[in-house]
C-alpha positions in Angstrom: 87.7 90.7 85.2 89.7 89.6 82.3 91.2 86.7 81.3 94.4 84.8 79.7 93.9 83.1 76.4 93.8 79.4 77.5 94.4 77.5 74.7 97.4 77.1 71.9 94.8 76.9 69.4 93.2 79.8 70.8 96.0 81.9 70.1 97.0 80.6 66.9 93.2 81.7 65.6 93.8 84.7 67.0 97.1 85.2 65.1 95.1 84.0 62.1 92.0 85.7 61.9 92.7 88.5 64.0 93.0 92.6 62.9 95.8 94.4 63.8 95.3 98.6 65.2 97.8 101.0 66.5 97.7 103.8 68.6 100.8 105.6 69.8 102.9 102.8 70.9 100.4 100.2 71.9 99.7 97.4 68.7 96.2 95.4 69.3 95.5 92.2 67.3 92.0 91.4 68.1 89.2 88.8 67.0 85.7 90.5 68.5 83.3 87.6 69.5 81.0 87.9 71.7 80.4 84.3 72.9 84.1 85.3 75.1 83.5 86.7 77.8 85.2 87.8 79.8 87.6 88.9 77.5 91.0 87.0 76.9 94.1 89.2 76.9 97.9 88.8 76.2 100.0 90.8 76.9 103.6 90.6 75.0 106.8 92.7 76.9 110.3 92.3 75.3 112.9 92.4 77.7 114.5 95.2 76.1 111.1 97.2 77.0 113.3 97.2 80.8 113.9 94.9 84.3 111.8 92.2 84.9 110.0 94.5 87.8 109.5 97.1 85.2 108.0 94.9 82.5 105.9 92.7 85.4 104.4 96.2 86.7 103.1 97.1 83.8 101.7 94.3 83.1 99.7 94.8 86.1 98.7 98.1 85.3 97.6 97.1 81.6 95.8 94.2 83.3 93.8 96.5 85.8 93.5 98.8 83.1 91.8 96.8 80.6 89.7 95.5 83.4 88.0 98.6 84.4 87.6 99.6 80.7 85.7 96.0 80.5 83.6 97.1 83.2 82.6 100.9 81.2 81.6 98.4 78.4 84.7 100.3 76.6 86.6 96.9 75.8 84.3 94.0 73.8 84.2 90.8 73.9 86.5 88.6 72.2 90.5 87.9 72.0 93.0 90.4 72.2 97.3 90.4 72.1 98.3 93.7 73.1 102.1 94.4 72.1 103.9 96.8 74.2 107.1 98.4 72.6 110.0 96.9 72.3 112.3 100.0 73.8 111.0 102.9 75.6 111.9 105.6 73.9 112.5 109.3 75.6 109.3 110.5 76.9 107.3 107.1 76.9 106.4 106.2 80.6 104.2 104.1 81.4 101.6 106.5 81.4 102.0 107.0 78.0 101.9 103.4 77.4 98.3 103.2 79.4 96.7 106.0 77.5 97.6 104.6 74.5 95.5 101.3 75.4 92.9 103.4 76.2 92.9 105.4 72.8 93.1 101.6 71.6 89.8 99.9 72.7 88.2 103.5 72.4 88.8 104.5 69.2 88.3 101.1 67.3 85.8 100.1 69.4 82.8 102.4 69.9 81.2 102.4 73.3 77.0 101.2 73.3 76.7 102.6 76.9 76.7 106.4 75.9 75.6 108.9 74.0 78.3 110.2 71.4 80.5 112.8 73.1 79.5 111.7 76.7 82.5 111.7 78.8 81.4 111.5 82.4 82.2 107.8 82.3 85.8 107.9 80.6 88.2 106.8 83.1 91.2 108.5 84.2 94.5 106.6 83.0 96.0 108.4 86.1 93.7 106.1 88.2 95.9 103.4 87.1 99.3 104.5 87.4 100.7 104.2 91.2 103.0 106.9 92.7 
């Protein structure tokens, strides 16, 4: 289970100590602190990103997302904003979007749970994504 960062001042020291990453179209500012857990997420959707179903579902979907990746010890502790793109561009679906948040919290963060090059416990971003 993840949470919402509760606090104004919570986010503003997030905003200023936090590190920004990138992976395809999926920014990450982040502050790593273990004393939060579970993890606090935002997630920011422009309206030009689409519909306000469109924007709300993937909200969901990041939200489950970054929940299950909690639970594979994948995502850390701390505060995170995640910023989805502003327009979709021609060939970014949703999918896209999700595997990029995996690459995310992946990448940057390296997993304490497995040996390097292990992936029987990498989960599929198709898991997430509803027909």
């Amino acid at each position: 289970m993840i949470r919402g960062i509760p606090t104004r001042g919570a986010f503003g020291e997030l905003r200023s100590t936090g590190t920004w990453r990138r992976s395809g179209p999926v920014r990450c500012l982040g502050v790593l602190d273990p004393s939060i857990e579970p993890p606090e997420v935002a997630i920011s959707i422009r309206r030009s990103f689409g519909s306000a179903v469109r924007r709300n579902r993937l909200r969901r979907q990041v939200r489950h997302a970054v929940t299950d990746l909690h639970r594979l010890e994948v995502v850390p502790s701390g505060r995170f904003l995640l910023v989805m793109p502003s327009v979709p561009t021609v060939g970014c679906h949703d999918s896209t979007v999700l595997s990029s948040l995996f690459e995310q919290f992946s990448a940057t963060f390296p997993r304490s749970h497995s040996a390097p090059g292990d992936n029987s416990t990498i989960p599929r971003i198709s898991d997430h994504l509803q027909p």
